[in-house]
N, C-alpha and C positions, 0 to 999 in steps of 0.2 A: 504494500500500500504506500502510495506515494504524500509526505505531507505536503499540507498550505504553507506555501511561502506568505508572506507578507503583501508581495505585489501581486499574486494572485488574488487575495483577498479584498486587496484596494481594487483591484479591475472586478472583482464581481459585482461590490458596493459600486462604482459607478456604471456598470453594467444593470443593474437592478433599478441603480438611477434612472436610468435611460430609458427604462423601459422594457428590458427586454425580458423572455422568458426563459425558465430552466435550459429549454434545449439552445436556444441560442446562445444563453452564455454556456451549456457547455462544449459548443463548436465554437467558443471562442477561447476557452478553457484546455481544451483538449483533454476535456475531463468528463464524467457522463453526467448525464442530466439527473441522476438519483444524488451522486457527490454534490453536485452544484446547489441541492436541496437542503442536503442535511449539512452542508458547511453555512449556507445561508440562515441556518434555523441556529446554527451552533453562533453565527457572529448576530444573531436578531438582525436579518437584513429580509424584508419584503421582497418577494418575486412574485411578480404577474402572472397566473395561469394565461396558458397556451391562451390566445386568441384562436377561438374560430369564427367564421363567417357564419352568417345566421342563413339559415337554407332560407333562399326566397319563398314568400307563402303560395305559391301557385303550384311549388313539389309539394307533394304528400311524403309524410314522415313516415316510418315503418309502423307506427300502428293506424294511420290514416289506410296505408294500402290493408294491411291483414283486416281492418274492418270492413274496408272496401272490397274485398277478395269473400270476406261471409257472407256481405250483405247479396252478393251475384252469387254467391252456391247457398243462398237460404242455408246456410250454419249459424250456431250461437254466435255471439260475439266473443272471441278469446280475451281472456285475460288481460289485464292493462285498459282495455277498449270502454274506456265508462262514459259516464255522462259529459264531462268536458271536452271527449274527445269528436262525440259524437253532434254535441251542439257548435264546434269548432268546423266541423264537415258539412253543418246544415248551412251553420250562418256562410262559409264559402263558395255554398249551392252545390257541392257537388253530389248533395244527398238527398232524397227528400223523404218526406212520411206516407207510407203508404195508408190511405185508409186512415181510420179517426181515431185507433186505438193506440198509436203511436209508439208501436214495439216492431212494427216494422218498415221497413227504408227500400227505397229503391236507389239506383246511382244514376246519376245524370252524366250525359256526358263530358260536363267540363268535369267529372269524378272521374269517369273512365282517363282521360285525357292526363290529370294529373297524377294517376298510377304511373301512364305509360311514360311520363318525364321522368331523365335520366336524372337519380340526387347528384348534388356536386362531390366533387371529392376535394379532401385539400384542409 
């Protein structure tokens, strides 16, 4: 195991300054991203979780499609798939209520449409 110099410690502290995340300062470290963690917790130095991009709302997120994928093979809803999710799908119209008892959905095409968009990756 390799120890923290000093001037590593200072470049993480202004690396952390900056902004950046575990993994980029440990590609700037040449250290891994778990060390860059636990030496930043060891000196109380803040680091930003990974930035990700927020999937645009016109993809369907993976239990948008699995609900989407029951509601066309008339199955239960699986698990995860509750009321939030399901009011999240109405209000985007990709679903709608069949019938006045409101325990079942049909999919509309801008539903079908938003399965068949590629999620991003990144």
């Amino acid at each position: 195991m390799r120890r923290w110099t000093s001037e590593e410690d200072d470049k993480l502290r202004q690396l952390a300054k900056d902004g950046k995340n575990a993994l980029e300062i440990s590609n700037e470290l040449t250290r891994s991203a778990s060390a860059v963690r636990r030496r930043a917790e060891v000196l109380s130095v803040m680091i930003i979780a990974k930035a990700y991009r927020a999937r645009p709302s016109h993809v369907a997120t993976h239990l948008e499609r699995v609900g989407i994928d029951a509601i066309k093979n008339r199955r239960p809803f699986p698990a995860g798939v509750g009321p939030s999710t399901i009011a999240g799908m109405i209000e985007k119209g990709w679903i709608i209520p069949e019938g006045t008892t409101g325990r079942r959905y049909l999919v509309t095409d801008a539903g079908a449409e938003a399965v068949r968009r590629k999620i991003p990756s990144g």
